[in-house]
N, C-alpha and C positions, 0 to 999 in steps of 0.2 A: 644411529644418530651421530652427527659429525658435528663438535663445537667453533670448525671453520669453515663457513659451505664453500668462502670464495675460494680459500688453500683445497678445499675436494674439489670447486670445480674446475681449476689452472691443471690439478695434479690427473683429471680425467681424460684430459685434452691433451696434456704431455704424454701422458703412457699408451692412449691411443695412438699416437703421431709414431713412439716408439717402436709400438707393435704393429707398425704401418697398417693399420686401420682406417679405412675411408670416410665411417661414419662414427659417430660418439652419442651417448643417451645420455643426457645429466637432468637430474630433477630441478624443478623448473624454480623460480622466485622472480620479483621483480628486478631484483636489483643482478641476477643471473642473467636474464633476457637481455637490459642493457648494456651488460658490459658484451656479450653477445654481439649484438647490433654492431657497439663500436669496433668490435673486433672485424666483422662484415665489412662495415663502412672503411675499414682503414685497409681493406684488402689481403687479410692473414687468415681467410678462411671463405669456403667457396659460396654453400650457402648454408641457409636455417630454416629451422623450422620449429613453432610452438606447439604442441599435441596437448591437449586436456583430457586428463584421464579424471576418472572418480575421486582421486586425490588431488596434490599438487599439481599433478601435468611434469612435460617434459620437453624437454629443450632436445631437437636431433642436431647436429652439427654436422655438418660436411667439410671436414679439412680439406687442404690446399695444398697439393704436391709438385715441387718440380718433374718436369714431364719428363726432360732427358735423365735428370742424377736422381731422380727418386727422393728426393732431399723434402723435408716438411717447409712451408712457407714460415711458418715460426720456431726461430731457431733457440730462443730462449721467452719463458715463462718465468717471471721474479716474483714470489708475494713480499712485497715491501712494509705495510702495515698487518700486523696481526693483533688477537685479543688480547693477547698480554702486555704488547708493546706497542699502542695506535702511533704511526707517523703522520703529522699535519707539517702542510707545507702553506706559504704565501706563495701568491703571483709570479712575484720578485725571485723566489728562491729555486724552484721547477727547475731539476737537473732533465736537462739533455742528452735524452738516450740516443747512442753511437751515432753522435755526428745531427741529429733530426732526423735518423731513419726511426728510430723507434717510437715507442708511445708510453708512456704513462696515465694509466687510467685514475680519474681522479673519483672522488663521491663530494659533491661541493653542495651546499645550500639551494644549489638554481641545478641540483640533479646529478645523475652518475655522467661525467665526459670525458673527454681525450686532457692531458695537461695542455695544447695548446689553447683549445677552447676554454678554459678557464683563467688562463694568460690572457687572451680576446678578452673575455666579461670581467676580468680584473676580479676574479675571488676565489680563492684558497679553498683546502682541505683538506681529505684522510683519502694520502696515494695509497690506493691499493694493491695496482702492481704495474709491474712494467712488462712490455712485450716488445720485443725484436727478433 
């Protein structure tokens, strides 16, 4: 049992990429699937898949490699908010990972999104990490 599932699931994804792994198995949750998704939709991973097993289910991932340098499409995984220390951000306050290539995954009231899209809807929350 792990008292951070998001810090296991960045650290599943990292060690994969490390061990140049194609695929990743992380136990599934909602708030897993979504950040998931956004990772998909922002182009940092190739594709997914949700598996329902007798349990939880499982989340399969397919990373993203460059084709020539073998390099991972994500080159750093930050966890920014954790349970001992929640970080909340305003709208207004959203740091800008390197330059707007990166992202900041937020968990806001209107659901789990990218920090641009909560900058759009104009409402804040608990960044949970960043990816570039």
């Amino acid at each position: 049992m792990t008292t951070d599932p998001i810090a296991d699931f960045l650290t599943r994804i990292r060690n994969a990429q490390m061990a140049g792994h194609r695929i990743v198995e992380i136990p599934a949750s909602n708030l897993k699937k979504r950040m998931t998704e956004i990772l998909y939709n922002q182009g940092y991973i190739l594709k997914y898949k949700f598996e329902d097993d007798s349990k939880q289910g499982v989340i399969k991932i397919a990373l993203k490699y460059d084709l020539a340098t073998k390099e991972p499409a994500i080159k750093t995984l930050e966890r920014v908010s954790r349970p001992g220390l929640r970080q909340y951000s305003k709208p207004v306050d959203f740091v800008r990972m390197k330059n707007g290539l990166g992202v900041a995954i937020v968990s806001t009231s209107k659901g789990v999104m990218t920090d641009k899209d909560a900058k759009a809807q104009n409402v804040g929350g608990e960044v949970l990490c960043y990816v570039y």
